[in-house]
Phi, psi and omega in degrees: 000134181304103163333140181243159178278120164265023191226099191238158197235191216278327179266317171318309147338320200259351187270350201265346186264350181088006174257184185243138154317328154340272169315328171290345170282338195255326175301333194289305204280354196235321156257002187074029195282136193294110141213193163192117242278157214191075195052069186359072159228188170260141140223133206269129154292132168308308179297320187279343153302309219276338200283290210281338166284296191307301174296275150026297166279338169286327200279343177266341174314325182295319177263021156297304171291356171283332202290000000 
């Protein structure tokens, strides 16, 4: 099994979320997906993508459960 990085950069990102490098830009700018730029590129923490998928997935449950 392949070492995983804990330090991912935009196409690692979209491949570890299932997405296009796109999408991972409209995440950045729109959801807050947690990075940070770095001789202007992104970089992504891994604990902190899984940190920001997980609240993301309780708030939309919370708000399911509102309806």
């Amino acid at each position: 099994m392949a070492e995983e990085k804990e330090i991912m950069r935009i196409e690692d990102v979209a491949e570890y979320l299932n997405c296009s490098p796109g999408t991972v830009y409209r995440l950045i700018k729109k959801s807050g997906l947690p990075t940070t730029k770095i001789a202007n590129k992104y970089m992504f923490r891994r604990d902190l993508v899984d940190k920001w998928f997980e609240d993301k997935v309780r708030e939309q449950l919370e708000n399911e459960a509102k309806k």
